[in-house]
C-alpha positions as CSV (number, residue, x, y, z in Angstrom):
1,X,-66.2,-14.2,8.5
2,X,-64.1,-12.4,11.0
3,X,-62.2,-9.1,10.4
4,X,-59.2,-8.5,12.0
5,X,-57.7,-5.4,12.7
6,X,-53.7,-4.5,12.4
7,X,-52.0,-2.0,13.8
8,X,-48.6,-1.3,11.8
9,X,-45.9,0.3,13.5
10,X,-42.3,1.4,12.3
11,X,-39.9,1.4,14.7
12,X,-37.0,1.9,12.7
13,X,-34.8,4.0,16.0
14,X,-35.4,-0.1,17.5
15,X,-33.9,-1.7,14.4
16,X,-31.0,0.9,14.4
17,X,-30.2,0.6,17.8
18,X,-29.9,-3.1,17.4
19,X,-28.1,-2.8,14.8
20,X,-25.6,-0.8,16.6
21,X,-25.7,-3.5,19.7
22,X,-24.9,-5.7,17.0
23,X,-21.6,-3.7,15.4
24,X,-20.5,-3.3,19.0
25,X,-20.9,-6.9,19.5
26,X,-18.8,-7.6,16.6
27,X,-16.1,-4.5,17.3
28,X,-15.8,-6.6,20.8
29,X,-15.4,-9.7,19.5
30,X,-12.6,-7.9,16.8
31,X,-10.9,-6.7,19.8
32,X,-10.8,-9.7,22.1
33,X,-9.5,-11.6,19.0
34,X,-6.9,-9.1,18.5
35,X,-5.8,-8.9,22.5
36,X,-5.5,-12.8,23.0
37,X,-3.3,-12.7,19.8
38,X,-0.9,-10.2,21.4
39,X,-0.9,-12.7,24.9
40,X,-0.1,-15.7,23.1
41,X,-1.1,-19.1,24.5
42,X,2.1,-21.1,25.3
43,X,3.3,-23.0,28.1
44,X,5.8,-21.3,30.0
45,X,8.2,-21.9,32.6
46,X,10.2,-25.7,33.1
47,X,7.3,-27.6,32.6
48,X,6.5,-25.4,29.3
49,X,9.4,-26.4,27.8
50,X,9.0,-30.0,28.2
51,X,5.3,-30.2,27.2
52,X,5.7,-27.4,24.7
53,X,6.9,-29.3,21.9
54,X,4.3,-32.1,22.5
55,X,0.9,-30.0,22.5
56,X,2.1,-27.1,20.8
57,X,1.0,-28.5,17.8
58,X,-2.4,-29.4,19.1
59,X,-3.3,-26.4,20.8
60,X,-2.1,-23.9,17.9
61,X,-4.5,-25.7,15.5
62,X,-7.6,-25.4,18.3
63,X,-6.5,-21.8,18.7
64,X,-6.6,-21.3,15.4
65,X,-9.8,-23.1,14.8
66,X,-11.2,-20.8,17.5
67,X,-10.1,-17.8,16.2
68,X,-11.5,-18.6,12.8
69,X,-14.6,-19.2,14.7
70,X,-14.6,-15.9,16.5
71,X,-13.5,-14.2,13.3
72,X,-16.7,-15.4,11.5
73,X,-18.6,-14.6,13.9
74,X,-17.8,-10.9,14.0
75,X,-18.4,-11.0,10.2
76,X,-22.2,-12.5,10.3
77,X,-22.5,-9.5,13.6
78,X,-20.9,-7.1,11.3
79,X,-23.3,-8.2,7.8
80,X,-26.2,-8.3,10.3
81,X,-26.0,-5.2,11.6
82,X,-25.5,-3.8,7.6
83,X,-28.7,-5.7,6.9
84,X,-30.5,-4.1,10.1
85,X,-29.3,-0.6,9.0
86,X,-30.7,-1.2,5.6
87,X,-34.0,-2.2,7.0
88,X,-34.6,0.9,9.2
89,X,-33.8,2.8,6.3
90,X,-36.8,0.7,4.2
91,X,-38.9,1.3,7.1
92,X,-38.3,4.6,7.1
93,X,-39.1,5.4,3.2
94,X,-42.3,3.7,3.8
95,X,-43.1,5.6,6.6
96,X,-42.4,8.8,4.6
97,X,-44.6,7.3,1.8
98,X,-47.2,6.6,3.6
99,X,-47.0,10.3,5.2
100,X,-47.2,11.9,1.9
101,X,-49.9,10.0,0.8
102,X,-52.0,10.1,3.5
103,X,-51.1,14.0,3.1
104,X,-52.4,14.4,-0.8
105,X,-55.4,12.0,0.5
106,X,-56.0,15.7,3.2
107,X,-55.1,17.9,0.2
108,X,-58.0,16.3,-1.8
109,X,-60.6,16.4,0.8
């Protein structure tokens, strides 16, 4: 039989920090999103308005598409970063447990 040996280490500053890369991400993405909106997308010029009305159609539903994609994308960055917050703070409790027990195991010696 062979024993193995593990070293557990909480490194909840790591997990908050990438959970703040992670809400930046998604505060990015919000932002693009919201600039190419105020852009627009059309044709312009003498050629825009004869093509216009032909792809119009077609490129407002992939721009929309896109942006639904982007959208959900900043939600699942935004939910993961919640998640990543709530695991530092987990970490973090059990770290502070396993201070105080280790710290009543002292006391009792």
């Amino acid at each position: 039989m062979r024993a193995v040996a593990w070293d557990l280490v909480f490194d909840d500053e790591a997990v908050r920090a990438t959970a703040m890369r992670c809400r930046d991400t998604a505060d990015g993405v919000r932002t693009a999103v919201g600039a190419a909106d105020a852009t627009g997308g059309g044709a312009s010029g003498g050629l825009g308005i004869l093509i216009g009305p032909l792809v119009g159609p077609l490129l407002a539903a992939g721009r929309l598409a896109a942006r639904s994609c982007l959208e959900a994308a900043a939600d699942k960055a935004a939910a993961t970063a919640d998640h990543l917050e709530g695991a530092a703070a987990l970490m973090q409790a059990v770290e502070d447990s396993i201070g105080d027990g280790l710290k009543r195991i002292g006391e009792g010696l």
